[in-house]
FIDO-990877 format. One record per atom (N, C-alpha, C): y, x, z; residue number from 1; atom name. Coordinates in steps of 0.02 Angstrom, whole numbers. Last residue first. Layout:
<sedos>
<sedo><py>Y</py><px>X</px><pz>Z</pz><seq>NUM</seq><atom>CA</atom></sedo>
...
</sedos>
This chain:
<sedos>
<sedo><py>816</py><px>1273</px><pz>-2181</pz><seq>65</seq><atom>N</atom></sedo>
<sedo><py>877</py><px>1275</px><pz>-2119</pz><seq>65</seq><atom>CA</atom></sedo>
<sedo><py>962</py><px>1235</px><pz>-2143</pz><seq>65</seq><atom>C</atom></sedo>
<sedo><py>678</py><px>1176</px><pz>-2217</pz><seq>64</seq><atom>N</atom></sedo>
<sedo><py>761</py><px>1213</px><pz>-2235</pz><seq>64</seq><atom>CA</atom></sedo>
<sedo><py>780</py><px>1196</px><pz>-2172</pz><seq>64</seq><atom>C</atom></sedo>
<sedo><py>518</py><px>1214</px><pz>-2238</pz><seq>63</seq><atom>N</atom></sedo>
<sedo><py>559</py><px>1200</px><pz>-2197</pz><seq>63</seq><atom>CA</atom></sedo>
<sedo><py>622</py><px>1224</px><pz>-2193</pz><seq>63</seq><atom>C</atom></sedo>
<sedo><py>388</py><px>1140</px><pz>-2304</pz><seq>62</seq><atom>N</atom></sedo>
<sedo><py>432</py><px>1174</px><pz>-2336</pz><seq>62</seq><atom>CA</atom></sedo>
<sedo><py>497</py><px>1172</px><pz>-2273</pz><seq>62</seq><atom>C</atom></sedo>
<sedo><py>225</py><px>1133</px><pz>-2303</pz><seq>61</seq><atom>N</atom></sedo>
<sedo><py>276</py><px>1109</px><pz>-2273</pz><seq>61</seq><atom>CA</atom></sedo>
<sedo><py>333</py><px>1164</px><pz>-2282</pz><seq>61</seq><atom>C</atom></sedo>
<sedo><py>101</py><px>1113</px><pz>-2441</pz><seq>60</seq><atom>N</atom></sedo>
<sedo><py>154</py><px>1158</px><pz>-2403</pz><seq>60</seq><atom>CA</atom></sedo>
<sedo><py>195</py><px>1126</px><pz>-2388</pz><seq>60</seq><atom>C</atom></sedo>
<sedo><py>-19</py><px>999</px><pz>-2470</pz><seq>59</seq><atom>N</atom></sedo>
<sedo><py>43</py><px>1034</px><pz>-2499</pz><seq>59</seq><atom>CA</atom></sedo>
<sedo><py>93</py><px>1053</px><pz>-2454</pz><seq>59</seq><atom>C</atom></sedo>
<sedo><py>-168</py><px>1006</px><pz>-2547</pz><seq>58</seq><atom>N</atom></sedo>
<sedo><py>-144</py><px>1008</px><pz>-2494</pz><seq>58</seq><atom>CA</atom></sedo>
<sedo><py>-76</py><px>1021</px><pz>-2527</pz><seq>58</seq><atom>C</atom></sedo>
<sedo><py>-279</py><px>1028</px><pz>-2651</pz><seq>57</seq><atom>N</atom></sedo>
<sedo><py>-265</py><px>978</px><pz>-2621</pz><seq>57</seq><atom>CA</atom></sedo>
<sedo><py>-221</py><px>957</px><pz>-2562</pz><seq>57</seq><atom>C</atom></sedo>
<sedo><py>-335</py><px>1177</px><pz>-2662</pz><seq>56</seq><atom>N</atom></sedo>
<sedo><py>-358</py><px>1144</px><pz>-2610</pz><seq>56</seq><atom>CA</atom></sedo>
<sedo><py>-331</py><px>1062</px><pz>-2585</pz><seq>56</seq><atom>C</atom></sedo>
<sedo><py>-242</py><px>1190</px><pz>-2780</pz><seq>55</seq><atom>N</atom></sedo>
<sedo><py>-320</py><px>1188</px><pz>-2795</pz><seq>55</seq><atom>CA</atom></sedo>
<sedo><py>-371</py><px>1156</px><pz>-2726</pz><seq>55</seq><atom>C</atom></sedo>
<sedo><py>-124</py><px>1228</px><pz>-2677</pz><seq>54</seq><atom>N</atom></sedo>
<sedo><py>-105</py><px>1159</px><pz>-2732</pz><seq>54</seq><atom>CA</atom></sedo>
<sedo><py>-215</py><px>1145</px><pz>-2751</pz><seq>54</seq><atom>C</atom></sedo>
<sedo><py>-158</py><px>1341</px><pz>-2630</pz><seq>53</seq><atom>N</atom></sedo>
<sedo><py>-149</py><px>1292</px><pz>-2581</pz><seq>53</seq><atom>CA</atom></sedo>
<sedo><py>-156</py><px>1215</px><pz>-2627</pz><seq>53</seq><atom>C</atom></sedo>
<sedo><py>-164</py><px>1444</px><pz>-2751</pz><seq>52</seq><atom>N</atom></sedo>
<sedo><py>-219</py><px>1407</px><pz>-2693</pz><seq>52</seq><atom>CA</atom></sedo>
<sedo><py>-222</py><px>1349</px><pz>-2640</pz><seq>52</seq><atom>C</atom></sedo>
<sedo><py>-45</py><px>1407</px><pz>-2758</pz><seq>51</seq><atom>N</atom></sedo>
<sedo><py>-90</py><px>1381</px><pz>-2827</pz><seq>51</seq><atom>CA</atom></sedo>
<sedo><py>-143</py><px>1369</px><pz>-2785</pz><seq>51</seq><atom>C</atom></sedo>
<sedo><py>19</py><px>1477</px><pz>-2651</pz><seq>50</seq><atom>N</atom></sedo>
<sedo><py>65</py><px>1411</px><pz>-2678</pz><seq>50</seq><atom>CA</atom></sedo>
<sedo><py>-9</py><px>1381</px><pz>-2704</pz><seq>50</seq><atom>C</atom></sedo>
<sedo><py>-27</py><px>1610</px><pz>-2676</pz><seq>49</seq><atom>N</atom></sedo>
<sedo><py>-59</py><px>1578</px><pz>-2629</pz><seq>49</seq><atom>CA</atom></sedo>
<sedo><py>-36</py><px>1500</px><pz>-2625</pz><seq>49</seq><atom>C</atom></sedo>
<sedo><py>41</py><px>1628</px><pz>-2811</pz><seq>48</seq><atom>N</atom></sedo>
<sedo><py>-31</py><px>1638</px><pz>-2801</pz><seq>48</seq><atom>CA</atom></sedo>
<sedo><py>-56</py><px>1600</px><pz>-2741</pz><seq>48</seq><atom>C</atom></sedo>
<sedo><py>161</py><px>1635</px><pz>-2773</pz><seq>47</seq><atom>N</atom></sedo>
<sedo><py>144</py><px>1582</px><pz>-2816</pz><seq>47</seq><atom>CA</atom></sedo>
<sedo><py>58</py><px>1588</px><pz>-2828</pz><seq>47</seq><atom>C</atom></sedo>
<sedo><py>171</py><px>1761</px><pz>-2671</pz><seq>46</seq><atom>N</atom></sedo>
<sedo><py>181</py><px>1665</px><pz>-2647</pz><seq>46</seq><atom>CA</atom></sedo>
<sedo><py>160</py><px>1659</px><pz>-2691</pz><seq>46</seq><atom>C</atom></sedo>
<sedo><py>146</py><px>1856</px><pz>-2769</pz><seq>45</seq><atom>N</atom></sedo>
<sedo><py>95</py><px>1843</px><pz>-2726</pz><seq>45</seq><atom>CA</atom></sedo>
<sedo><py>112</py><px>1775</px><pz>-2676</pz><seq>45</seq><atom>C</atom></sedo>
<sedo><py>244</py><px>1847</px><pz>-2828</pz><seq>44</seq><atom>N</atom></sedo>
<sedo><py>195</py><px>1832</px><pz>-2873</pz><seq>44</seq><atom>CA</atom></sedo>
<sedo><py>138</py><px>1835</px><pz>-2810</pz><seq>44</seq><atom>C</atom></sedo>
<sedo><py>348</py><px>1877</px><pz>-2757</pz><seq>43</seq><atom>N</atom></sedo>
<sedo><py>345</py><px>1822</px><pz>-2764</pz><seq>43</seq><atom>CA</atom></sedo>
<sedo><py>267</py><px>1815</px><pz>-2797</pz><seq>43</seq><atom>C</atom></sedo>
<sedo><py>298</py><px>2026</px><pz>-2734</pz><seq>42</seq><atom>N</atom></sedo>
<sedo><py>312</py><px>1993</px><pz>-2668</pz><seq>42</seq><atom>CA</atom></sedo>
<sedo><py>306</py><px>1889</px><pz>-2678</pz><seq>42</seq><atom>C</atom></sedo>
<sedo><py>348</py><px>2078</px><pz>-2867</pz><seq>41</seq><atom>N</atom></sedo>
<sedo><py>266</py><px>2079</px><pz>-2846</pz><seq>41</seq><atom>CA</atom></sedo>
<sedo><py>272</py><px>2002</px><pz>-2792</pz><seq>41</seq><atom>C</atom></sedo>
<sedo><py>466</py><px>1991</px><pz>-2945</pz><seq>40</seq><atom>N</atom></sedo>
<sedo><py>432</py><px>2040</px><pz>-2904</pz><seq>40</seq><atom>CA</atom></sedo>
<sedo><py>358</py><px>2032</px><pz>-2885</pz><seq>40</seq><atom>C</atom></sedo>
<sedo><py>492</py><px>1837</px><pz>-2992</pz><seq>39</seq><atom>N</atom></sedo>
<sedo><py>539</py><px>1907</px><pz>-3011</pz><seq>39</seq><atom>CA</atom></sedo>
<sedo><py>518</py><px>1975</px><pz>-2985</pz><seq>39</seq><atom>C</atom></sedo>
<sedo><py>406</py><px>1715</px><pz>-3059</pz><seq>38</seq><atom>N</atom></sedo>
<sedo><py>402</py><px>1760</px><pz>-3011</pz><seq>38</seq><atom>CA</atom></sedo>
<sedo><py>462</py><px>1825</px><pz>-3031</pz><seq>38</seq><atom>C</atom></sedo>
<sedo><py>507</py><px>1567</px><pz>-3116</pz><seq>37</seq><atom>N</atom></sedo>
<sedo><py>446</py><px>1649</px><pz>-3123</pz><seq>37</seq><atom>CA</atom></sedo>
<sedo><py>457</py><px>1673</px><pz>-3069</pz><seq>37</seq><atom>C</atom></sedo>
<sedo><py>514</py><px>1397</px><pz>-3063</pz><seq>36</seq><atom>N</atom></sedo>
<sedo><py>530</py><px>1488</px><pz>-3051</pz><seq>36</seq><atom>CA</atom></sedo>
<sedo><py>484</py><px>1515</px><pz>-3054</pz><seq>36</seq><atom>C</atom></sedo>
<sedo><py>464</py><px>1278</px><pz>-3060</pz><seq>35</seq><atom>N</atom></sedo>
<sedo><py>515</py><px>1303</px><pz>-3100</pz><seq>35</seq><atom>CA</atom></sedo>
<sedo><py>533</py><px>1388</px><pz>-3131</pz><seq>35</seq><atom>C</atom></sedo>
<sedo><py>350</py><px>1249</px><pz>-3006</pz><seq>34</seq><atom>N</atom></sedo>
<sedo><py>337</py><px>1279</px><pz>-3064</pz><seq>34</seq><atom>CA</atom></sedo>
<sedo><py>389</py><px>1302</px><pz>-3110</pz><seq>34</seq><atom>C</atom></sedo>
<sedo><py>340</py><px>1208</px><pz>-2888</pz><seq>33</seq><atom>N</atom></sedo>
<sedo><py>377</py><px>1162</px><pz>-2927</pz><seq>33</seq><atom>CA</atom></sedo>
<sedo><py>349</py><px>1188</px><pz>-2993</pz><seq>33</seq><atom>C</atom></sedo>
<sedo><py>324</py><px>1320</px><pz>-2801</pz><seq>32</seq><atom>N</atom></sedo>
<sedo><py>293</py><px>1267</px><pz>-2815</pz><seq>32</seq><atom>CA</atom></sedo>
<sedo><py>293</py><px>1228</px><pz>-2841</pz><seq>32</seq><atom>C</atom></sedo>
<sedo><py>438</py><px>1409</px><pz>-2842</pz><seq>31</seq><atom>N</atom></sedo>
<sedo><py>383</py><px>1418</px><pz>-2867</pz><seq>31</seq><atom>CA</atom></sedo>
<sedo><py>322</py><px>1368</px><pz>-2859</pz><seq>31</seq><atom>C</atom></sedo>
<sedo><py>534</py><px>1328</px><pz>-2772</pz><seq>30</seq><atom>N</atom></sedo>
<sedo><py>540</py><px>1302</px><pz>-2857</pz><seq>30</seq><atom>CA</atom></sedo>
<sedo><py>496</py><px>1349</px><pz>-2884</pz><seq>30</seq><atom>C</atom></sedo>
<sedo><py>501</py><px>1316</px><pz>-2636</pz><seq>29</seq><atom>N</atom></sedo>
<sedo><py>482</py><px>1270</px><pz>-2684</pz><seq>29</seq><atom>CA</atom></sedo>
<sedo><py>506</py><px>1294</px><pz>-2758</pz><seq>29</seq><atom>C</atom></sedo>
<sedo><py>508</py><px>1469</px><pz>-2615</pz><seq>28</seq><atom>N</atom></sedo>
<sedo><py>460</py><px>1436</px><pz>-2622</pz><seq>28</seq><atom>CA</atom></sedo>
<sedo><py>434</py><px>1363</px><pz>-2658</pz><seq>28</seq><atom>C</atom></sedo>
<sedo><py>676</py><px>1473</px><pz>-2646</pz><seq>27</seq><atom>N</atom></sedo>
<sedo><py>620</py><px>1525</px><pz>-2680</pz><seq>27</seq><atom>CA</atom></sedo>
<sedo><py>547</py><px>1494</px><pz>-2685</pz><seq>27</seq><atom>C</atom></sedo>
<sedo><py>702</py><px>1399</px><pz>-2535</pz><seq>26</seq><atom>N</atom></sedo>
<sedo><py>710</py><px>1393</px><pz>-2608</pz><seq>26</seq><atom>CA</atom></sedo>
<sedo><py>651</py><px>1422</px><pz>-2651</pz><seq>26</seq><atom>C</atom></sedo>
<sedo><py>660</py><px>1499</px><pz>-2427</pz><seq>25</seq><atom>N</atom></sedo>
<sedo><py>650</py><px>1418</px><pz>-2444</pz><seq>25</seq><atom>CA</atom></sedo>
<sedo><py>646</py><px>1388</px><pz>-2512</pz><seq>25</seq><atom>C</atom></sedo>
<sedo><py>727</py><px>1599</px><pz>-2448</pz><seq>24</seq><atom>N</atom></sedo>
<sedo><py>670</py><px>1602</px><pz>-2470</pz><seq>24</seq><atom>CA</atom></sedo>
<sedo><py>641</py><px>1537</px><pz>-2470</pz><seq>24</seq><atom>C</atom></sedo>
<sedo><py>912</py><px>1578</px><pz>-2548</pz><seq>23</seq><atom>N</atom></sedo>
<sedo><py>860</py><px>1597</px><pz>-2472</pz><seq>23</seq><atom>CA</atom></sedo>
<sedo><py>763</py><px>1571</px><pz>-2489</pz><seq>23</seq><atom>C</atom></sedo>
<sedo><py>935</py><px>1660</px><pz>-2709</pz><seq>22</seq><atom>N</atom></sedo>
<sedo><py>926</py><px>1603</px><pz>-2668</pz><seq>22</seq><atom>CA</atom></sedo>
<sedo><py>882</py><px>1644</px><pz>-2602</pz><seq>22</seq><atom>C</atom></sedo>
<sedo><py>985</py><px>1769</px><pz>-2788</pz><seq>21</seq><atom>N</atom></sedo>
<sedo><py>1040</py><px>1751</px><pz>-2718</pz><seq>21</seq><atom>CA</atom></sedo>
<sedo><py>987</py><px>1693</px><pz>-2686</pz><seq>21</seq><atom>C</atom></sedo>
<sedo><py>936</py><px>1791</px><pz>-2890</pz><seq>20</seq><atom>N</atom></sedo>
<sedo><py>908</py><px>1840</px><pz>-2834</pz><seq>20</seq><atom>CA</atom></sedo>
<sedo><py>937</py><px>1791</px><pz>-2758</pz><seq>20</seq><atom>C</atom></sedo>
<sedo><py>879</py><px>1622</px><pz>-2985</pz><seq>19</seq><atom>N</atom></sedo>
<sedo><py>937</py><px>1674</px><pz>-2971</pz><seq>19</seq><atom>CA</atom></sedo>
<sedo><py>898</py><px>1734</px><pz>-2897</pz><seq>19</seq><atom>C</atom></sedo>
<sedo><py>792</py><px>1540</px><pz>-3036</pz><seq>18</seq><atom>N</atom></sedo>
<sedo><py>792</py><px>1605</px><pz>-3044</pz><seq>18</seq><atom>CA</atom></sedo>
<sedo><py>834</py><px>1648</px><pz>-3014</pz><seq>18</seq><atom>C</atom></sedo>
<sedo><py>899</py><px>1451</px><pz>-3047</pz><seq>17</seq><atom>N</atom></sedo>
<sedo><py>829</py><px>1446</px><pz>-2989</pz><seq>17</seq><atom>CA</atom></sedo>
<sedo><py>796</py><px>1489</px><pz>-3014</pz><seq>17</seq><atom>C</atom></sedo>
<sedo><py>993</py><px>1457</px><pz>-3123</pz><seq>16</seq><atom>N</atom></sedo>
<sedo><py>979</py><px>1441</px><pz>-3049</pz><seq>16</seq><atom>CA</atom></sedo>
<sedo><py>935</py><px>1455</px><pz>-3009</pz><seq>16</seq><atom>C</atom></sedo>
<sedo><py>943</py><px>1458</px><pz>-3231</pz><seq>15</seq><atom>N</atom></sedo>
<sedo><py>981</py><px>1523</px><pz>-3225</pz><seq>15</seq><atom>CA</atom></sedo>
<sedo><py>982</py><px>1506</px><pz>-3164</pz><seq>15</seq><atom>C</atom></sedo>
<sedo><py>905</py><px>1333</px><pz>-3251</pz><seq>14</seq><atom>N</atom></sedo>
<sedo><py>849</py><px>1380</px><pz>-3259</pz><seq>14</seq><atom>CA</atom></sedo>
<sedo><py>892</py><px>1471</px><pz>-3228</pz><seq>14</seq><atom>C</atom></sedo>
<sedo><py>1022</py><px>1278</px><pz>-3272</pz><seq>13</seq><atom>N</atom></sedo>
<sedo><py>986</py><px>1268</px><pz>-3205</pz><seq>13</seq><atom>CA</atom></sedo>
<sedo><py>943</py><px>1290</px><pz>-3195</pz><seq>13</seq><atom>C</atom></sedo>
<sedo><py>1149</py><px>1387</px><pz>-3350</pz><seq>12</seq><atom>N</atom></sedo>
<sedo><py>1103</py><px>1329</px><pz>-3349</pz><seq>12</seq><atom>CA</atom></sedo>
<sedo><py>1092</py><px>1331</px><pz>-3283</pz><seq>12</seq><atom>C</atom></sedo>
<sedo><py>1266</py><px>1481</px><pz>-3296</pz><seq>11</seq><atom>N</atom></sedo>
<sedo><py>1262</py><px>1456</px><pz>-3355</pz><seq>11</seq><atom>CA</atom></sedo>
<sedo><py>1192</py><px>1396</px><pz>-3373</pz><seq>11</seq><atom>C</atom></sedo>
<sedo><py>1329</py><px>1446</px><pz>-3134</pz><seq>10</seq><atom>N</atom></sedo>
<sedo><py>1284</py><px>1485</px><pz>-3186</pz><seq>10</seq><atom>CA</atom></sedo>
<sedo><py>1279</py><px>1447</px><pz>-3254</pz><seq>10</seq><atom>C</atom></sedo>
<sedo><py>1439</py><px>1458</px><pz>-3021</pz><seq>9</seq><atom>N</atom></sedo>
<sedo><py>1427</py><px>1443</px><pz>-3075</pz><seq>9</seq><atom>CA</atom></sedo>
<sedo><py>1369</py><px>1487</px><pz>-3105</pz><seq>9</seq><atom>C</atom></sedo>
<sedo><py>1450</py><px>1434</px><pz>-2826</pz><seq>8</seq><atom>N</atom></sedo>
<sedo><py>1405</py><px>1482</px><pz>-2890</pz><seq>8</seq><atom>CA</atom></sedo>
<sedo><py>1413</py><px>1430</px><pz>-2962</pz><seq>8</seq><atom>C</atom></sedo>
<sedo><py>1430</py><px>1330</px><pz>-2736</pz><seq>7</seq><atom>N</atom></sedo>
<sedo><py>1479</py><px>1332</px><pz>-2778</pz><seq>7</seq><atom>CA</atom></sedo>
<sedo><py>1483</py><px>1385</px><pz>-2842</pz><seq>7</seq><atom>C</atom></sedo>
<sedo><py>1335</py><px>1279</px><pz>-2691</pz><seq>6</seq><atom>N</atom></sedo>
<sedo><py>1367</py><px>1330</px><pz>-2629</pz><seq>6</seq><atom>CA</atom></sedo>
<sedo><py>1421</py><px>1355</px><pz>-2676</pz><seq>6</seq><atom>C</atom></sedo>
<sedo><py>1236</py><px>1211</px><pz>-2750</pz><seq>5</seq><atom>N</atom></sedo>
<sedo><py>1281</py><px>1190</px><pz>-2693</pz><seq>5</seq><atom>CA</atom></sedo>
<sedo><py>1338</py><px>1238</px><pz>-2667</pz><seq>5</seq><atom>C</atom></sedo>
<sedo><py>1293</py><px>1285</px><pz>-2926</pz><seq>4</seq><atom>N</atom></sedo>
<sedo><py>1257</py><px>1286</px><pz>-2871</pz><seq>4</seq><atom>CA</atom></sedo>
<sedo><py>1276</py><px>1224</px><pz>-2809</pz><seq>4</seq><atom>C</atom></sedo>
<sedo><py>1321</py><px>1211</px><pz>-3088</pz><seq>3</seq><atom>N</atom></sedo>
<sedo><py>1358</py><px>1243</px><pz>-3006</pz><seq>3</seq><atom>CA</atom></sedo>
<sedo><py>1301</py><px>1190</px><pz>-2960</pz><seq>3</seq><atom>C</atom></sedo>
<sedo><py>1303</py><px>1239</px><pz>-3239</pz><seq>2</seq><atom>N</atom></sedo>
<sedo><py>1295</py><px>1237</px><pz>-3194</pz><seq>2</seq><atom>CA</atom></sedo>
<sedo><py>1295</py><px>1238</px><pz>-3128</pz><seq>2</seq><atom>C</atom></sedo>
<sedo><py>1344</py><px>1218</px><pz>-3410</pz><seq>1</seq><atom>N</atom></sedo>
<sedo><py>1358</py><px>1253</px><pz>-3348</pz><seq>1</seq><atom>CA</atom></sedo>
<sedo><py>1325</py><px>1215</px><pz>-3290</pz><seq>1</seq><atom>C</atom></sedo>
</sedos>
């Protein structure tokens, strides 16, 4: 098992960071991370521009609220 910060149980940590509920912050690093599939077009086009950014040597400022 698994619990979120926010107190969410999920059954692993892969079930986490996949989940719909995360804010888009999230969403971005753990497609930069390589944790998280894409679940929609919308993401698969961050992890595309994520890869371009990573091939240019550079790495995204990630900014949590």
């Amino acid at each position: 098992m698994f619990t979120s910060p926010t107190g969410e149980m999920f059954t692993s940590r892969k079930e986490y960071v996949n989940s719909i509920n995360l804010d888009t912050d999230l969403i971005m690093l753990y497609l930069w991370r390589g944790e998280r599939t894409p679940q929609n077009k919308e993401e698969q086009k961050w992890k595309e521009e994520l890869e371009a950014i990573r091939s240019r040597g550079e790495t995204p400022e990630f900014n949590f609220d």
